[in-house]
N, C-alpha and C positions, 0 to 999 in steps of 0.2 A: 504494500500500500504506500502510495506515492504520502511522504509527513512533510508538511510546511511550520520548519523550526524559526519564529521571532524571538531575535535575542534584544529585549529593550530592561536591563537590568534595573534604571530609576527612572520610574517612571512620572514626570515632575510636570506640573501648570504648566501651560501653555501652549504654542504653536504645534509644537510635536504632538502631545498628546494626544493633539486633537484628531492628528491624523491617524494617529497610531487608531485610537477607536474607530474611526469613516474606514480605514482599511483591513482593519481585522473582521467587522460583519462583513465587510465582500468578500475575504480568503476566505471566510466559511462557507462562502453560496458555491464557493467556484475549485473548492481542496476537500475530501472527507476529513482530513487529520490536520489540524492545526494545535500547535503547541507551541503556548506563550513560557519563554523562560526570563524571571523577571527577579527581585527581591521587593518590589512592591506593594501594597497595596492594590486590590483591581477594583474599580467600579463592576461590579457583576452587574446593575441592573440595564450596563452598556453593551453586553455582548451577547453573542447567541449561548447556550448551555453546552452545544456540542465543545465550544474550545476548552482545550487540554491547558493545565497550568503544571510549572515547573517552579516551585519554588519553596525557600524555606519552609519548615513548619514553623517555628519559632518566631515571633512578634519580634525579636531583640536585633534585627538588621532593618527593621524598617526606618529608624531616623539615621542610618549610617550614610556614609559620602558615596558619593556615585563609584570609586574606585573599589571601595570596600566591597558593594556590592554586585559588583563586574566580577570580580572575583570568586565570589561566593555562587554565582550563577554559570562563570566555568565551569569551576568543581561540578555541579549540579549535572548541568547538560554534558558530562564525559559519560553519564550514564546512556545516554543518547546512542551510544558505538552502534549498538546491532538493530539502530534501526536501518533498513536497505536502501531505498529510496529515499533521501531526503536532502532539503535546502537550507539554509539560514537564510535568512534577510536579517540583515544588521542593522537596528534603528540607534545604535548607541555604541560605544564603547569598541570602537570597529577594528583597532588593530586585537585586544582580547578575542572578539568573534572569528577574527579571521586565523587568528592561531587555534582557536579552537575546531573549526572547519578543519583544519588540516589534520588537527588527532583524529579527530572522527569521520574523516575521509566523507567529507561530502564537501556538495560546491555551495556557496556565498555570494549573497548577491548583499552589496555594501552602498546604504544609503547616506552620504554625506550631508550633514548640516552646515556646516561653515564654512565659506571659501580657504581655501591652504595659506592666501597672502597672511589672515589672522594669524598662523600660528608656527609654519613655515619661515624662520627669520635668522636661517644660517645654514651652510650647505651641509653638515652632519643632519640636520633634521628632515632636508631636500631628501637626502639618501635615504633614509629612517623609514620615511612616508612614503617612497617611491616604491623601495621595496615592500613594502606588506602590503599597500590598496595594489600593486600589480598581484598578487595571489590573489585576489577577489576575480571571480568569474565574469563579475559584471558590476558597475558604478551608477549610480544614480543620482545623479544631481536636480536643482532643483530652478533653476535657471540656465539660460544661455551665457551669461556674462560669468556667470558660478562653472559652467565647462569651460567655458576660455580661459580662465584663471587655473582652472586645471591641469591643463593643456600646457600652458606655458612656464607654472614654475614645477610643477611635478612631471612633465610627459606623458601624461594620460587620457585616454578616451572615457568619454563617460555619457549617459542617457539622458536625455533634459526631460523631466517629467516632472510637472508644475503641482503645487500641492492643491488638493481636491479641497470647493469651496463646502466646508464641513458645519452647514447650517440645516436645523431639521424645516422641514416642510410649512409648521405654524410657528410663527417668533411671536411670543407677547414684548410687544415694546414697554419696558419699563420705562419709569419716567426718573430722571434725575432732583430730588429734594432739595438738594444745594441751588440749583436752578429756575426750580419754584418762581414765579410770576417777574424773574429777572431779562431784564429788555435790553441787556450789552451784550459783547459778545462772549460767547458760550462759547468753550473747549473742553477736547477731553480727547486725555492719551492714556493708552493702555500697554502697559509692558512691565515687568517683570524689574524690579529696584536694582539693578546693577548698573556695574561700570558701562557693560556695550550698550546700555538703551541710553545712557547719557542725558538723561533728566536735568543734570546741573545747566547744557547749553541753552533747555528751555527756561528753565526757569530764572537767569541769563536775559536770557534775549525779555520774558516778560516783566522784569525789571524796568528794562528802558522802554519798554511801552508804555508800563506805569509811569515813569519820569515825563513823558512826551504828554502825557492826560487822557491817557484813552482809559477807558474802563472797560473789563473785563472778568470773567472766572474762569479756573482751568480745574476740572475735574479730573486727577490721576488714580488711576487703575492699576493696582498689583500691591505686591510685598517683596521684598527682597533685604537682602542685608546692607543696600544704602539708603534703607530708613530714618536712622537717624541722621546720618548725613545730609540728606536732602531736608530732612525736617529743619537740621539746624541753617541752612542756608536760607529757606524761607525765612525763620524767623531776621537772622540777619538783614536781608532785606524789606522786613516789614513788610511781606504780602503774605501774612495768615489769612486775612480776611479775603483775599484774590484765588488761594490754590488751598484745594481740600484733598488731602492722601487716601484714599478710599476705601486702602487694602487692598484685596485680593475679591474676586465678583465672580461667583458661578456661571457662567456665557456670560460674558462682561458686555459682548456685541450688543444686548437687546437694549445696552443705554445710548447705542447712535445718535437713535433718532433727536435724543434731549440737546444734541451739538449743534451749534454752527459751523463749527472746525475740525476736524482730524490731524493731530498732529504725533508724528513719530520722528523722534530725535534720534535714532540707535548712529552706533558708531559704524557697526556692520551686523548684514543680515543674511539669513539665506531668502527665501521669498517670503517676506514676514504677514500671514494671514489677517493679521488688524488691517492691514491696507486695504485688501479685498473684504473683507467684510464692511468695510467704510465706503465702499465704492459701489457695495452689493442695498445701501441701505442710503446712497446718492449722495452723503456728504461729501461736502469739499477736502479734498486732503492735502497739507502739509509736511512733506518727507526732509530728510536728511539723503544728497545723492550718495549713501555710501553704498559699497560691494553688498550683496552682488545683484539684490532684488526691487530693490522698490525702483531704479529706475525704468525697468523692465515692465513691473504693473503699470507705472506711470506712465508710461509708450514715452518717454522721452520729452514729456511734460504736458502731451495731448491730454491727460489723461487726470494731473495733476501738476499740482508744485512741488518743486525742487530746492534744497537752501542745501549752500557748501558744509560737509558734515563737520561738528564743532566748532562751527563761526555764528555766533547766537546773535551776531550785527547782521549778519544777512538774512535770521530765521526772523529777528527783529521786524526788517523791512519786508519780508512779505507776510508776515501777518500784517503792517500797515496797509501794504497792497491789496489782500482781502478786505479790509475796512473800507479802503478805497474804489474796490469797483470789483463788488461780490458778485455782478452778473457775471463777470467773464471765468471766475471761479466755477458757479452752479453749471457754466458751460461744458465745464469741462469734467463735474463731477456727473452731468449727465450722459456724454461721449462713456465718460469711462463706464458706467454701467452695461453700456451695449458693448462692449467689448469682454465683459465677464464670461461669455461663451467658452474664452482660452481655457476656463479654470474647471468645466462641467465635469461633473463625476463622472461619469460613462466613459469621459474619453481617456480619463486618468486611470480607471480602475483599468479599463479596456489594454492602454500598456501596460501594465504590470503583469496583469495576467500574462500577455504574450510573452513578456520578460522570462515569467519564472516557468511557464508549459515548455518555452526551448531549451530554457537547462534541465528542465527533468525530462526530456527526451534525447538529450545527451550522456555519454560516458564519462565518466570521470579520465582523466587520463593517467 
């Protein structure tokens, strides 16, 4: 019996996860045997019953670090050896999975989240990464600009297959409280409190908004451990009463609609799903041109705006340039809605399947 092995060790908020669940009910429709190996947590009321799970019995790895738990999900999946037919898909931890492929003699197919410029930043680590994603059968990226970066500092081929737009069918639009009978302009970004989403440039740039007299709110979505750090910059600047920290939001997307703005500051991404969800629900959006995806969704600004990433004087001036002439913004958050077609689940599930039916109809060699 042909098993389709997903090695996603931590499984954590946001973009990924999302897909990781939008892709595991279609390997169920389309594989009898799916076996998730993980040291997570699993939402069960997200998957079908048939999916297999591999993982600790013991509660005491679940707040462990993603390394810890890569590990602990090796050991796991060695038990994996006699099964005959099988694949990995690697959502995580990919050079661990791919060594593990190789004990247990099957092929891998290794899906990358970050372009290699992030991480890639000396010719030992060139080599490092060259050689073990070439053991990988197959590479999946997630943008065009995300394979050409692959291409050029590691030598690799890789499949451009765009992340699937993972909204159910009925969305209740929630309404944002902070926002409440408020007539300025409305923001609101959603990502995860670290260094790559870079919140300090927005928060930055809405500074000198503040200074210029424009009024405003910015509603931020997520947690992360620069919490306090962004907390204490706000107060430094005396815009508590301007940006409200949110935390973290169960489908964060159903607070679109309460926006005027979409704005994403990251420093880099892979195709970061808040853009398409902001563009699925016609808000105007606000990027950062970092690697490797938003300006990709953006068609190169057809689609939206663009500010240089970390220069919060440029992100500064085109929020004024919204304030200034938000029709030619809505123009383009409407363009960009017709062009979501790029992102249809059919066409996305549609390659993957073909992806992984050709290596299971191949020999290992």
């Amino acid at each position: 019996m042909k098993t389709l092995i997903i090695f996603f060790p931590s499984i954590e908020s946001g973009g990924v996860e999302k897909i990781f669940y939008h892709l595991l009910n279609n390997f169920s429709l389309k594989f009898k045997k799916v076996i998730v190996v993980t040291s997570s947590k699993i939402k069960k009321n997200k998957i079908p019953k048939k999916i297999e799970f591999l993982k600790p019995n013991s509660i005491f790895w679940l707040d462990k670090n993603r390394i810890v738990k890569s590990i602990v999900c090796f050991f796991l999946a060695l038990g994996l050896y006699s099964k005959k037919e099988k694949i990995i898909i690697s959502f995580q931890s990919n050079i661990i999975s791919i060594i593990l492929a190789k004990i247990i003699r099957c092929k891998i197919i290794t899906r990358l989240n970050t372009s290699p410029e992030k991480y890639v930043n000396s010719s030992l680590k060139r080599i490092f990464f060259h050689y073990f994603y070439k053991c990988s059968n197959e590479i999946i990226v997630n943008s065009f600009e995300f394979k050409k970066n692959l291409k050029k500092i590691l030598k690799l081929n890789s499949q451009v297959i765009y992340n699937p737009i993972a909204l159910p069918k009925k969305i209740s639009k929630k309404k944002i409280d902070y926002f409440h009978n408020y007539k300025d302009l409305k923001i609101l970004s959603i990502g995860r409190l670290t260094d790559q989403k870079d919140h300090l440039t927005l928060i930055k740039s809405l500074n000198l908004i503040k200074k210029e007299g424009f009024r405003f709110k910015l509603y931020l979505i997520g947690q992360g451990y620069n919490h306090n750090k962004i907390l204490s910059v706000i107060k430094n600047y005396k815009l508590n009463k301007y940006i409200r920290l949110a935390g973290f939001k169960r489908n964060a997307y159903e607070f679109m609609n309460s926006a005027d703005l979409f704005i994403l500051s990251s420093k880099y991404e892979g195709l970061p799903n808040v853009l398409i969800e902001a563009q699925y629900f016609g808000v105007p959006v606000i990027s950062s041109d970092c690697s490797s995806g938003p300006k990709e969704i953006l068609l190169n600004e057809k689609a939206g705006t663009t500010f240089k990433t970390g220069n919060y004087f440029d992100l500064k001036n085109k929020i004024k340039l919204f304030l200034e002439n938000k029709n030619s913004f809505y123009k383009k958050a409407k363009f960009a809605k017709k062009q979501l077609y790029r992102f249809q689940n059919k066409i996305i599930e549609e390659k993957y399947y073909k992806i992984l039916t050709k290596h299971f109809n191949k020999k290992i060699n």
